[in-house]
N, C-alpha and C positions, 0 to 999 in steps of 0.2 A: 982750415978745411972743413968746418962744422959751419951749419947753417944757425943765425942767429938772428930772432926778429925785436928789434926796439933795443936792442941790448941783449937780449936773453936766450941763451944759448936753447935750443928746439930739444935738445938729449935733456937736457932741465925738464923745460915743460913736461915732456912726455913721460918723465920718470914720475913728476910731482901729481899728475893728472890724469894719466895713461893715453893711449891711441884707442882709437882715431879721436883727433883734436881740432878745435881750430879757433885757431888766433890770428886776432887782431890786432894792430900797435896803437896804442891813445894816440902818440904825438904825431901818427899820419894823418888819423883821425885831425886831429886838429887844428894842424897846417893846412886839409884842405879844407876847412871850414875857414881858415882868417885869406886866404885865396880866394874863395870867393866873398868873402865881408869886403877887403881892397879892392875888388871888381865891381863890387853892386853894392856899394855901403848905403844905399835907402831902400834895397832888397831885401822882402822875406826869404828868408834859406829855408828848405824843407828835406828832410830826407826821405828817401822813394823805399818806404821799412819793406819795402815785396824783396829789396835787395839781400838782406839778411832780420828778419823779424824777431827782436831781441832786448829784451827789456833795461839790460847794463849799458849798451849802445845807443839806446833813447834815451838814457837816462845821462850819459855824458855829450849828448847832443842838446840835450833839456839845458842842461849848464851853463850852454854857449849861446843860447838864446836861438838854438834849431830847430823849427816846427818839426812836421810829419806827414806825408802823403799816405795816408791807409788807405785798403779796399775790401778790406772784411771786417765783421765785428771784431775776431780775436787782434787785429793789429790794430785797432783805434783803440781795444781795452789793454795794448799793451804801452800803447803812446801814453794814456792817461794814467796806467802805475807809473810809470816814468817820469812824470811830475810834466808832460807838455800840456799848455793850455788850448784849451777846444778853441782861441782865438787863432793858434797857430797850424791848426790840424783843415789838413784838406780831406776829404773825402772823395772817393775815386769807385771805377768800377761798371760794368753795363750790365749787371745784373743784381741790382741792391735787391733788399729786400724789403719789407715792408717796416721789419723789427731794427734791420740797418740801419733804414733811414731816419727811423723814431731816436733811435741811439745818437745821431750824427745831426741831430738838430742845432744843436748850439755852434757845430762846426762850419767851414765855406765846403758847401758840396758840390761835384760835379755832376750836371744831366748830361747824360748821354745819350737820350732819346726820349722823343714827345712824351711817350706815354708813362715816363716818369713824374713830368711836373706834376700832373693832380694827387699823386702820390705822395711825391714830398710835400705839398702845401700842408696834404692832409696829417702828415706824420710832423710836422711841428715845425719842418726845416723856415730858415728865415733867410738867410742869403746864400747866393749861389754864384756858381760861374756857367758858363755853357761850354762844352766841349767840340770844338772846330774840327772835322776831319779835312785839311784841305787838300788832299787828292798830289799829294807831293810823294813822292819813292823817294825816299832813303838809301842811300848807298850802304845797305849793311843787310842782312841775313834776312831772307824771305820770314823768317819765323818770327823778328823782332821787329819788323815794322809796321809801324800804326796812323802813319796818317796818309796812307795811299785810298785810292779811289775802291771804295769796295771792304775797306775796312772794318771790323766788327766795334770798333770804338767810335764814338764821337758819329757828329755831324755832318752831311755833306753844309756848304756854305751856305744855300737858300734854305734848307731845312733849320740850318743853327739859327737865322733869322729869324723864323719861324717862332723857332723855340724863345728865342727872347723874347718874343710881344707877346708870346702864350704863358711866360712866366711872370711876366709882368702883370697878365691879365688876374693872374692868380693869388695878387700877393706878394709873390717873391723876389727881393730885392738883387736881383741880377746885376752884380759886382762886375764882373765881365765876362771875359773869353781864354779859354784854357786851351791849348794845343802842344801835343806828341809825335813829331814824327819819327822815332824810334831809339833802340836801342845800339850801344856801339858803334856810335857816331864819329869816324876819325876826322873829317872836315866839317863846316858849320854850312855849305852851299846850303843842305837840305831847309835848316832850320832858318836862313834869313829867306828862301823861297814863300817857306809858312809865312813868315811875318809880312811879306807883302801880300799873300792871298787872303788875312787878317783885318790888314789893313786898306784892302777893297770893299770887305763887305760894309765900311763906311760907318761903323759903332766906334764913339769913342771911351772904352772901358776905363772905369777907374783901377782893376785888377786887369794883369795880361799876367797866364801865366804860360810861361814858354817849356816845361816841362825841363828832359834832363837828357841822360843817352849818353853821354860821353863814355869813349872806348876806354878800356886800357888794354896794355899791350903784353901780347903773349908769346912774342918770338922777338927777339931785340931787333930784328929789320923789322917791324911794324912800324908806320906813324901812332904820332897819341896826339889828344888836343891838348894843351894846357888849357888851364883855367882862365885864368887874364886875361890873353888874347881872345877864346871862343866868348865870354860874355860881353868884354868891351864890344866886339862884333856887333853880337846881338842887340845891345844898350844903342849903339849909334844908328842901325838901322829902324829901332824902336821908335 
């Protein structure tokens, strides 16, 4: 009748640490990291640190060969005590900063609008991806979705175009195309929609990064995706 996470009785932790707490189990942690390693074994894995920004977390993510998706200075400076390398670290965000972007030079950054590239050329960055809004609605919470029409992230698809020959124009080696369409994702319709609206605008990127969103479940009649099945999805319509 006690609640017990990874093994460890929760009357434990809370005696040894006090309340309010919160934990984590490694071994969940790390099953679903080799879940998606068996799904995308020539995939970079990143973890989205907005989820919980936490230096022990990156740091046994580090371990496993897990990059990091940052959006502020303090979570790219938490990725790097962590021991992840600037080769695995994305850069994110539609309001860098100047000091951001100097910071996140050596890492793959996302633009999220024109009048960022002269900005990053000038702050040092070297490769990048562009950020695709492709005007797709996500079945999940008005608050968590990002790649609808009218979006404050990313690109509409003639704009993202744009953005490529204008980072190109500049220097910047424009790796490819990043795309989000949200958060709490129980089916994958949304996310193979993007990959054909991706796959219109007629680039063909060395980097596709399809973001992330997968639900989990808070009331036992919920669906959830598994892992396996949602990226094989994604992998065959890629």
């Amino acid at each position: 009748g006690n609640l017990a996470i990874g093994g460890v009785a929760v009357e434990a932790l809370a005696a040894e640490h006090d309340t309010p707490l919160v934990v984590y189990c490694e071994e969940t942690i790390r099953a679903r990291v080799r879940s998606y390693r068996e799904a995308a074994p020539d995939a970079e894995i990143v973890y989205g640190t907005k989820a919980f920004p936490n230096v022990a977390i990156l740091r046994l993510l580090a371990g496993l060969g897990v990059g990091a998706d940052v959006s502020t200075r303090g979570e790219l400076e938490f990725a790097l005590r962590a021991g992840i390398p600037h080769e695995r670290l994305i850069v994110h965000g539609n309001n860098k900063s100047d000091d951001e972007l100097r910071s996140a030079a050596d890492a793959l950054v996302v633009l999220d609008a024109l009048e960022e590239i002269p900005r990053a050329a000038a702050a040092g960055v070297r490769r990048v991806l562009v950020r695709v809004t492709p005007g797709v609605e996500a079945a999940t919470h008005e608050a968590i979705r990002t790649g609808h029409e009218g979006s404050k992230f990313g690109l509409a698809p003639e704009l993202a175009l744009e953005a490529v020959a204008a980072a190109r124009a500049a220097g910047l080696d424009v790796a490819g195309l990043h795309v989000h369409v949200g958060s709490q994702l129980t089916d994958a319709s949304a996310a193979l929609e993007a990959i054909d609206r991706l796959a219109a605008l007629g680039i063909a990127p060395d980097v596709l990064d399809l973001g992330g969103g997968l639900g989990v479940r808070h009331t036992p009649d919920e669906p959830v995706l598994e892992i396996e099945p949602f990226v094989r999805t994604l992998l065959e319509r890629v």
